[in-house]
C-alpha positions as CSV (number, residue, x, y, z in Angstrom):
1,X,88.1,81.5,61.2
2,X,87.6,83.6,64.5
3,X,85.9,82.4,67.8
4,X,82.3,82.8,68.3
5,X,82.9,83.8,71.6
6,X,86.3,84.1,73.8
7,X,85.8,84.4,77.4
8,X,88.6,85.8,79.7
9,X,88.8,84.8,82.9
10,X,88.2,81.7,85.3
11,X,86.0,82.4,88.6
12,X,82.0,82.1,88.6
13,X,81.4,84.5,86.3
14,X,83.4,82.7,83.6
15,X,82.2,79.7,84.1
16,X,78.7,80.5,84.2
17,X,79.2,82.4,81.1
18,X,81.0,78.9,79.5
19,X,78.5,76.8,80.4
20,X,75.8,79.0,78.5
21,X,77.5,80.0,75.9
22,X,78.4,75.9,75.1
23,X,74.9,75.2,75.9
24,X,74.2,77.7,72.8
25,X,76.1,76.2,70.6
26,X,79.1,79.1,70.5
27,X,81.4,76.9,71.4
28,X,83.5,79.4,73.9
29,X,86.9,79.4,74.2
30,X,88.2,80.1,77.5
31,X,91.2,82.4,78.8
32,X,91.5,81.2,82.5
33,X,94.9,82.7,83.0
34,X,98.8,80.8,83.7
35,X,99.7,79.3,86.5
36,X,102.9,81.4,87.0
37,X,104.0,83.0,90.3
38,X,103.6,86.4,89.4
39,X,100.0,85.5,89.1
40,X,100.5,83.4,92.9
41,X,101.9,86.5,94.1
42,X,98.9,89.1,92.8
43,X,96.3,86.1,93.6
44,X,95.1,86.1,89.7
45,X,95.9,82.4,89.6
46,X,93.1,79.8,87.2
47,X,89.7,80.0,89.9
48,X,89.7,83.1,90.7
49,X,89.4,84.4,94.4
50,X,87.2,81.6,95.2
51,X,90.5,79.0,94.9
52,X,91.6,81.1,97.5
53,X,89.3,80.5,100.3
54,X,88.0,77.5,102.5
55,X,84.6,76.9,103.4
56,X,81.8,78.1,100.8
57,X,78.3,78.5,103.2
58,X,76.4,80.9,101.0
59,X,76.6,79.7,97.3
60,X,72.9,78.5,96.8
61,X,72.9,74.3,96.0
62,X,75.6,73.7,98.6
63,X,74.7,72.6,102.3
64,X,76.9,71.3,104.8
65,X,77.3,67.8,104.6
66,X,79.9,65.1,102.5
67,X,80.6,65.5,99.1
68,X,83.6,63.2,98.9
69,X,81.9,60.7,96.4
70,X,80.6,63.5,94.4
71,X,83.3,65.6,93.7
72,X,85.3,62.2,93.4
73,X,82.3,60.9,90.2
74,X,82.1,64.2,88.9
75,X,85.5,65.9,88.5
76,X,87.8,64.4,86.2
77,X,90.2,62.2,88.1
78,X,93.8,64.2,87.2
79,X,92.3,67.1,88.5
80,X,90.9,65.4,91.6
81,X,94.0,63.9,92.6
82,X,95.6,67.5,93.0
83,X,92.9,68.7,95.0
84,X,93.2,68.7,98.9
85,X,91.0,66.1,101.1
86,X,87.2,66.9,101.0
87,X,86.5,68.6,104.6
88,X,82.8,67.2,105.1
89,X,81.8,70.1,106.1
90,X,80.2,71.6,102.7
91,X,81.9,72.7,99.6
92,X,84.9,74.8,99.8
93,X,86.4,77.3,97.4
94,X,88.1,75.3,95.1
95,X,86.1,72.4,94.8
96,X,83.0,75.0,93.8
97,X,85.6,76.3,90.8
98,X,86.4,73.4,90.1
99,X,82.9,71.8,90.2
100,X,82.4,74.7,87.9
101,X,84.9,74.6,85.9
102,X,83.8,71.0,85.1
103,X,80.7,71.5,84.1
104,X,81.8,73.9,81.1
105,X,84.1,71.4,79.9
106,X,81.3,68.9,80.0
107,X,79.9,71.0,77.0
108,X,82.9,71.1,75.0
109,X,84.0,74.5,76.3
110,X,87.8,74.8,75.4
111,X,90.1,76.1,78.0
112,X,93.8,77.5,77.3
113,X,95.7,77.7,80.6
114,X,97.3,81.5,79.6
115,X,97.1,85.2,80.3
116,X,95.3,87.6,77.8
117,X,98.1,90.5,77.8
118,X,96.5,93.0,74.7
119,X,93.4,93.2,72.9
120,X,92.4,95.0,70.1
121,X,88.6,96.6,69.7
122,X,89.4,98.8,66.9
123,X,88.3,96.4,64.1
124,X,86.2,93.3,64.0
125,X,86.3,90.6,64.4
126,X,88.7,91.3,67.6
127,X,91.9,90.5,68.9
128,X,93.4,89.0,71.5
129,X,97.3,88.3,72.1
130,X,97.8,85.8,75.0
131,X,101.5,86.3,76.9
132,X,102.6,82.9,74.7
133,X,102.1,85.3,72.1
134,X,99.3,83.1,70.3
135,X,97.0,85.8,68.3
136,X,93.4,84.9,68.4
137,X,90.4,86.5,66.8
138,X,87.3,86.6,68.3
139,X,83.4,87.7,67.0
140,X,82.4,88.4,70.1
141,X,84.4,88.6,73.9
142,X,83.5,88.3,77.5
143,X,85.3,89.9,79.9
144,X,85.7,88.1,83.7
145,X,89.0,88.6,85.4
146,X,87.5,89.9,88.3
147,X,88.7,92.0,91.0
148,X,91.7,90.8,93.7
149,X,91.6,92.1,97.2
150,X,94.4,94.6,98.6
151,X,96.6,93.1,101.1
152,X,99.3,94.9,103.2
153,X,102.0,92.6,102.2
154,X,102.8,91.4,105.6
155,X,104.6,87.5,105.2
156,X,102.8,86.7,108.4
157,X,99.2,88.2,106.5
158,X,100.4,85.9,103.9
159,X,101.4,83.0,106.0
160,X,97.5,83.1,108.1
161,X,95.4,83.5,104.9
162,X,92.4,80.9,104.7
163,X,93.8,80.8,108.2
164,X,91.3,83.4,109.9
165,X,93.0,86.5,107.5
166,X,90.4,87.2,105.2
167,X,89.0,89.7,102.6
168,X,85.2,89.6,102.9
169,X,83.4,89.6,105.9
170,X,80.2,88.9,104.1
171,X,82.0,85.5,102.4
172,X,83.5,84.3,106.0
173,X,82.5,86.1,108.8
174,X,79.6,83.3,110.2
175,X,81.9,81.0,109.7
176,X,82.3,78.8,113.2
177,X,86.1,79.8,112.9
178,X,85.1,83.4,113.9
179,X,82.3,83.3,116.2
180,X,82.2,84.9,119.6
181,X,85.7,86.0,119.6
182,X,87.0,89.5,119.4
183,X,88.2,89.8,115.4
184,X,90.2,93.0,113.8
185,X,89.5,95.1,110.7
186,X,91.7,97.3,109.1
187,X,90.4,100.2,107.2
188,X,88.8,103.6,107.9
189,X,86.5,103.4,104.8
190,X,82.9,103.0,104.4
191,X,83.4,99.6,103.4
192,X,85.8,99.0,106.7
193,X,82.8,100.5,108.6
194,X,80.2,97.6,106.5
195,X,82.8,94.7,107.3
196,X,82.8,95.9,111.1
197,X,79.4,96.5,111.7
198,X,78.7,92.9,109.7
199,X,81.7,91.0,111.7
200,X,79.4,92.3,115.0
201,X,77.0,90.0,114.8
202,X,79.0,87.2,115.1
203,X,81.8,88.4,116.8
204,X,82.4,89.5,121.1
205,X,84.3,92.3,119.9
206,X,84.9,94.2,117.0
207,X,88.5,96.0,116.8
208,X,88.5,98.6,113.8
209,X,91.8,99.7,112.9
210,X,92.4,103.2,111.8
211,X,95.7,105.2,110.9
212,X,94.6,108.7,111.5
213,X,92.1,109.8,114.2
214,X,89.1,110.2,111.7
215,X,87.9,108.0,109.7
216,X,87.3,108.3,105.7
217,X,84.0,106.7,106.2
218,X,81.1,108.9,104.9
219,X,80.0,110.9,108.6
220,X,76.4,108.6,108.4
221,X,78.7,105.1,108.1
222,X,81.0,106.6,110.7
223,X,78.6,107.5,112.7
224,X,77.4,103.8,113.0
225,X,80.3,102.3,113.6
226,X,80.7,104.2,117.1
227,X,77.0,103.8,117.9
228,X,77.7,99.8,117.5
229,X,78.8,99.0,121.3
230,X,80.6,96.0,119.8
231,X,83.2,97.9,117.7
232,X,85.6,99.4,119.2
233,X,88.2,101.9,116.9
234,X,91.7,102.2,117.6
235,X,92.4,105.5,116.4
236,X,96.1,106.6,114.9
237,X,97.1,102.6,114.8
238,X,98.9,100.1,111.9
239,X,99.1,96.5,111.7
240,X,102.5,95.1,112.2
241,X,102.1,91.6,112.3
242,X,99.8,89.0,112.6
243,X,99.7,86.7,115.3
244,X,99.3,83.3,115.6
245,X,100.7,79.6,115.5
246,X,99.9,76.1,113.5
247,X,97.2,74.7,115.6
248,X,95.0,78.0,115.8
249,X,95.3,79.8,113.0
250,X,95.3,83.7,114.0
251,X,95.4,84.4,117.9
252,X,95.9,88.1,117.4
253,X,97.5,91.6,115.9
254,X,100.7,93.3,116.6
255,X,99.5,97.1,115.9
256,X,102.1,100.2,115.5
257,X,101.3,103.6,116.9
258,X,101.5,106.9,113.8
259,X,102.1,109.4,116.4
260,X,104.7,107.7,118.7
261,X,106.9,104.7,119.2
262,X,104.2,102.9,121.1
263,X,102.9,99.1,120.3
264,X,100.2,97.3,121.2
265,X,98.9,93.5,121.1
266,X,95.0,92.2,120.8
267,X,93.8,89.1,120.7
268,X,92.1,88.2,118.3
269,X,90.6,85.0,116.3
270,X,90.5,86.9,112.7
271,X,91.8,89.6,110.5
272,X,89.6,91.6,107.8
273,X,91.6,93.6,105.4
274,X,88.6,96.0,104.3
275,X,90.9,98.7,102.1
276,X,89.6,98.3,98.8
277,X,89.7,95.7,96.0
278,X,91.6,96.1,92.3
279,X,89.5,95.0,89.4
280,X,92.3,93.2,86.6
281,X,91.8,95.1,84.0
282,X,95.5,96.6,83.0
283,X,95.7,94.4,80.3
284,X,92.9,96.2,78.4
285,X,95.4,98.9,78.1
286,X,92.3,102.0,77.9
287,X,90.4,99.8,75.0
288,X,87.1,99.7,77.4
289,X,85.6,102.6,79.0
290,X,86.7,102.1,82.6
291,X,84.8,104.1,86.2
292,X,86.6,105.9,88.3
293,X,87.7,103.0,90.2
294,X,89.1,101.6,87.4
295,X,86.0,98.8,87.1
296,X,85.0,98.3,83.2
297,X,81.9,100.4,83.5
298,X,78.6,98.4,82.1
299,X,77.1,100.7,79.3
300,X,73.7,99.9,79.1
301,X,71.2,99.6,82.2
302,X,70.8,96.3,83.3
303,X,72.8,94.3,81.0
304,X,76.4,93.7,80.0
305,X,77.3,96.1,77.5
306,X,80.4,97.6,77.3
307,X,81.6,100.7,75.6
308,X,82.7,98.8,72.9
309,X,80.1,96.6,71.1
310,X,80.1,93.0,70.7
311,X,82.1,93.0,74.1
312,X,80.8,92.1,77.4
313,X,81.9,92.2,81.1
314,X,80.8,90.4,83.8
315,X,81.6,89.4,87.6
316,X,83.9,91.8,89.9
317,X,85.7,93.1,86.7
318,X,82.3,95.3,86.9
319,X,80.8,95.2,89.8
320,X,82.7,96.9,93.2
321,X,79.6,96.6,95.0
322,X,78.0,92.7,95.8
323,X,81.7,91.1,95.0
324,X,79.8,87.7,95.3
325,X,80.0,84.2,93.9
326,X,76.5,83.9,93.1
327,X,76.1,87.7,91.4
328,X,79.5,87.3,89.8
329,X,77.6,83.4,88.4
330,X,74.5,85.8,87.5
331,X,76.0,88.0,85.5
332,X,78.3,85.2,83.8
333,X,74.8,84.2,82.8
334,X,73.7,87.6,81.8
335,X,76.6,88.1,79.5
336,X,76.2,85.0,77.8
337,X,72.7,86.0,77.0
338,X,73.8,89.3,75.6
339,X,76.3,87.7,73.7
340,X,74.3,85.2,72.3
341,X,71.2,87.9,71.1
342,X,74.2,90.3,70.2
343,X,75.6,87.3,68.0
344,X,72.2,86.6,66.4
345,X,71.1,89.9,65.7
346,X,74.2,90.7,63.7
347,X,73.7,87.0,61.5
């Protein structure tokens, strides 16, 4: 017998979209992805991006304050175990996913710890081949894998992440970790010129990095990113190495000149790579119609249609604009919904 529903993915939108589709009697099973260092190394591990940060302050239902006997009574014990100490500072990233997580198990959501590597949409009811090789068929599927962040590669980027190297300015940018001192964004984009102009309020100094002498930036966000007397652009410029040691986290930048042999060292308490995400959706292998920017592209106004129907997409994987917990969670929600009437209308 197929699956009612099959949800890829693990992060918010997944999650949301387990808990209800369980609470709908579907009885989801869930993808969440392997735990395999390929999947370390491209940051698509279980969780989603969330795993990989610290402090959560902007997911609704989550004020500072500590959780310890909360997350310790409501997360199964095994799991809590592996989990780092509670911070008492408010939830962080992985104790939200996992908090999440939890919740859709707590309605007999199913969960297989493995990578969806092919699907076929040509027939129904679908098919899905996990990397184990396991075949499963499914009535209806939602799509959440997300979107990962693009990182230069640097080991010391790698070594300072979670410690003030970050990929959303919106997510961690008021945190206390990066107020009032002078922080550094790479990118010459429009979404470079957001994170700057963002990252001002909080910050003494904005440091834009740019390698050429014009930005990319459409001329209006350009434009405000030199009227902002807080960012400052360093034209014709590429990061070489972060700075920074055990007790502080990131201290500064090591930048590269593109025109000469010339370096350069700021100080700085963050980094902000701001040059575009990549949604995860190779493994669909052309089966869904995709945008430009290679996001599954929602069919239908307003809801979670996809080009193929009885299949749904929702979080990052279709959205490169909000990138946030709680619209990825919304649309988790949304997709269930659609699945669910989709489901009903065809019985």
């Amino acid at each position: 017998m197929p699956e009612k529903v099959v949800i890829i993915g693990s992060g918010p939108a997944a999650w949301a979209a387990a808990i209800y589709t369980a609470r709908a009697a579907l009885e989801p099973l869930v993808f969440e992805g392997a735990i395999t260092e390929d999947n370390r190394v491209s940051g698509t591990l279980p969780l989603g991006q969330l795993a990989l940060t610290t402090e959560v302050e902007n997911y609704p239902g989550f004020p500072a304050g500590n959780l310890e006997a909360y997350l310790d009574d409501s997360i199964d014990k095994s799991k809590r175990a592996t989990m780092a100490p509670h911070q008492k500072e408010g939830v962080s990233g992985p104790e939200l996913m996992e908090l999440m997580r939890q919740q859709a198990v707590n309605f007999d959501t199913r969960v297989v710890t493995d990578d969806i590597v092919d699907v076929d949409f040509d027939g129904h009811p679908f098919g899905l081949t996990a990397s184990s090789g396991e075949q499963t068929q499914a009535e209806a599927v939602i799509i959440a894998t997300g979107a990962r962040a693009n990182y230069l590669g640097l080991p010391s980027e790698e070594k300072y992440k979670n410690r003030g190297v970050s990929a959303c300015a919106v997510c961690d940018g008021a945190l206390p970790r990066f107020r009032n001192k002078p922080l550094v964004v790479i990118g010459g984009g429009d979404s470079a010129v957001e994170e700057s102009t963002y990252l001002a309020k909080f910050a003494s100094r904005v440091y834009m990095i740019h390698r050429r002498d014009q930005l990319r930036a459409s001329k209006i966000m350009a434009q405000r990113a030199m009227d902002d007397e807080k960012v400052e652009i360093v034209w014709n410029s590429t990061l070489e190495e972060v700075l920074g040691n055990d007790k502080d986290g990131v201290t500064g930048v090591r930048l590269g000149s593109t025109v000469d042999d010339g370096k350069r060292e700021l100080e700085a308490g963050g980094l902000f790579l701001a040059i575009g995400h990549t949604p995860n959706t190779a493994f669909l292998g052309g089966k869904l119609e995709l945008t430009a920017k290679k996001y599954i592209k929602w069919t239908v106004p307003f809801r979670t249609h996809t080009s193929v129907e009885g299949v749904f997409a929702a979080g990052d994987v279709a959205d490169d604009y909000y990138r946030q917990a709680v619209t990825a969670a919304g649309t988790g929600c949304m997709a269930a919904l659609d699945a669910e009437r989709w489901l009903a209308a065809r019985e």
